[in-house]
C-alpha positions in Angstrom: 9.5 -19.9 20.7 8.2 -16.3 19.8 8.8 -15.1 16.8 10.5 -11.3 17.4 8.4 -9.0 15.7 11.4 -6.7 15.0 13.7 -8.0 11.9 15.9 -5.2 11.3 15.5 -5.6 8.0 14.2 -1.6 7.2 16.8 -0.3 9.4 18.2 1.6 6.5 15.0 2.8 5.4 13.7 0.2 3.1 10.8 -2.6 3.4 9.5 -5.3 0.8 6.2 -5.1 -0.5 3.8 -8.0 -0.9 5.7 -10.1 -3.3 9.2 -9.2 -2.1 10.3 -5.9 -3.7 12.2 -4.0 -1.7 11.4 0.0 -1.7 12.2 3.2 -0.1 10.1 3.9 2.9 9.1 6.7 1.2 7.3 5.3 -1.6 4.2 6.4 -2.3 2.5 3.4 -2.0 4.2 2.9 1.6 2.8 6.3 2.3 -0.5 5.2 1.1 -1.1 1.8 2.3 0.5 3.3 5.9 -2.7 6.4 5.6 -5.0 3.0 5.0 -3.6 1.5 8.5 -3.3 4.8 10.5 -7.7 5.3 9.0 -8.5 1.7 9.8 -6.9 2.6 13.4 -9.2 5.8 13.4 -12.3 3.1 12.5 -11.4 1.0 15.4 -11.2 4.3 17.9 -14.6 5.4 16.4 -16.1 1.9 16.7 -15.0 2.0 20.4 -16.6 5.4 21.2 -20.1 4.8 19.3 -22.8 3.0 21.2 -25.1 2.2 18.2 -24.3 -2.0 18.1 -25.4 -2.1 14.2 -22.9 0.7 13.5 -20.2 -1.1 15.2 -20.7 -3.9 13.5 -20.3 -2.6 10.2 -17.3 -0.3 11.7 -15.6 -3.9 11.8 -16.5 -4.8 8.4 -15.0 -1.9 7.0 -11.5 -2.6 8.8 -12.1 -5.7 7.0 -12.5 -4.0 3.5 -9.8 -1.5 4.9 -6.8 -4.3 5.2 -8.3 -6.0 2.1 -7.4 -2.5 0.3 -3.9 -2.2 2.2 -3.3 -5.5 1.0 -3.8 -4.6 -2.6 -1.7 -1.6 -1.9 1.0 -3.3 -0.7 1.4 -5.8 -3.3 3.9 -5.3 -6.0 1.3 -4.6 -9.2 3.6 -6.7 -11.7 3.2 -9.9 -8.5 0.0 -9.2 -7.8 -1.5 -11.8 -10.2 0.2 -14.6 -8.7 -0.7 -13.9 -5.2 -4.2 -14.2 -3.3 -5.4 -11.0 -2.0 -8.7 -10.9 -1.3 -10.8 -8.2 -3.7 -13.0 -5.6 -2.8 -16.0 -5.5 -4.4 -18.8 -3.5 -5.7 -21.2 -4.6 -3.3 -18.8 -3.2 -0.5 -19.6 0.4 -2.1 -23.1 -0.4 -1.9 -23.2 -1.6 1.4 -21.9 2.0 2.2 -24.4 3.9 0.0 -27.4 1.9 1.8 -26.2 2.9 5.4 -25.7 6.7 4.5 -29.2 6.4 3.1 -30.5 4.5 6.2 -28.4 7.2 8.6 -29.9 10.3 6.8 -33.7 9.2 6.6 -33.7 9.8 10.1 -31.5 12.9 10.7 -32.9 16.4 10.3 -32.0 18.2 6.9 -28.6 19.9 7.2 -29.1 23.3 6.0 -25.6 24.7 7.5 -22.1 23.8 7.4 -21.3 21.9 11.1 -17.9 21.8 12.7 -16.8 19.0 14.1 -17.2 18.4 18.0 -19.6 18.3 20.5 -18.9 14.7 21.7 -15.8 12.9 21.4 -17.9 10.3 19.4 -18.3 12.8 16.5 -15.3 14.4 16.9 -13.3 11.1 16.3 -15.6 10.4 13.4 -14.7 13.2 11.5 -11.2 12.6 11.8 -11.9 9.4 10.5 -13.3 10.6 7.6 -10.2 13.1 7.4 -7.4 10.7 7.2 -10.2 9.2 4.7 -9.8 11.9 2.7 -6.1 11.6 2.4 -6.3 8.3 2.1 -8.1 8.7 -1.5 -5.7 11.4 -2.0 -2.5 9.1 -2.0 -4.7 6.9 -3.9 -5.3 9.4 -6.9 -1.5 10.5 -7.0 -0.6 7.1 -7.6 -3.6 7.1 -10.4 -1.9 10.2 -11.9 2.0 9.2 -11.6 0.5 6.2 -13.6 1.2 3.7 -10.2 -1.8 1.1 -10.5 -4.2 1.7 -7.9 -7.5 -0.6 -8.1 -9.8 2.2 -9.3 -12.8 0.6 -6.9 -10.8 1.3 -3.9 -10.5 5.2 -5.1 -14.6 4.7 -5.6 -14.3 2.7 -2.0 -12.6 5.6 0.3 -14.7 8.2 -1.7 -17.8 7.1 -0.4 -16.1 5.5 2.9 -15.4 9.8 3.7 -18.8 10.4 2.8 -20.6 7.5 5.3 -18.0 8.6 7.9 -19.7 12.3 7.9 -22.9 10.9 7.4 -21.9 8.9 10.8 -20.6 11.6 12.8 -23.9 13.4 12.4 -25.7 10.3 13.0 -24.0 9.3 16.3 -23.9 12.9 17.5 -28.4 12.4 16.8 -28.4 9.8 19.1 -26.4 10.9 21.5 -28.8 13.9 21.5 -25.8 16.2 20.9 -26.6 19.2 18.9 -25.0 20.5 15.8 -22.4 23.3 15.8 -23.3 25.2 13.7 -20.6 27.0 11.6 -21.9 31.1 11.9 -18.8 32.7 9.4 -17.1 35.6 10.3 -18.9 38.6 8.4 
């Protein structure tokens, strides 16, 4: 038999984290381990619109990293100890560090702000590496309501939103799509 993937059980607006406490839907740490899913869903939309196989690949790992960092999110912080959830590691935030590095040796020098668009491929990056951005967001409010938050997965999404933009302009170079330029109003 199939097991029903509805339960009920949040019908009044509450859900269990990892570990079994039960919390408003509205927690914060809902909130921010829901951002996490709805940017790993982003990753997988980018990863379907870019063509470049070695960037795909490591689009996958990240959805990796990003429901290893979900899963630390959604674990009751006082439980956590007791359960397995993988870690993320500092090598992860390398990883990143060595692609944006890779990407940018062979893009021109930006000397202008860009806007996103041009292809559908760039445009879906950069909203990637917007829900990124609030992603990290959530993550430092918890920080500051002094929520525990793994302070490698703030370092993780920092630099996550900072390989995504390096991406966007990447894919939209080899897609030969040219840079819009943003001309302010004067």
């Amino acid at each position: 038999m199939l097991q029903k993937i509805y339960t009920k059980t949040g019908d009044l607006g509450k859900t269990s984290l990892i570990g079994g406490t039960k919390v408003s839907k509205s927690n914060i740490r809902i909130e921010t381990y829901g951002t996490i899913d709805e940017l790993n869903s982003y990753i997988g939309l980018v990863s379907d619109h870019c063509n470049d196989g070695h960037s795909k690949n490591l689009l996958k790992e990240i959805q990796d990293r990003l429901f290893t960092i979900g899963s630390s999110l959604a674990c009751d912080p006082d439980k956590e100890q007791k359960l397995k959830i993988p870690d993320l590691k500092e090598e992860d935030i390398k990883l990143l560090e060595k692609e944006i590095d890779a990407m940018n040796e062979k893009l021109p020098e930006m000397k202008h702000f860009i806007l996103p668009g041009g292809h559908i491929a760039v445009s879906t990056t950069h909203v990637a590496r917007c829900v990124c951005r609030r992603a990290e967001r959530w993550c430092v409010n918890m920080m500051e309501q002094n929520l525990f938050v793994e302070p490698r997965i703030i370092k993780y999404l920092n630099r996550l939103s900072d390989y995504l933009f390096v991406l966007a302009r990447y894919v939209g170079h080899l897609l030969k799509t040219p840079e819009i330029t943003w001309k302010p109003r004067v």
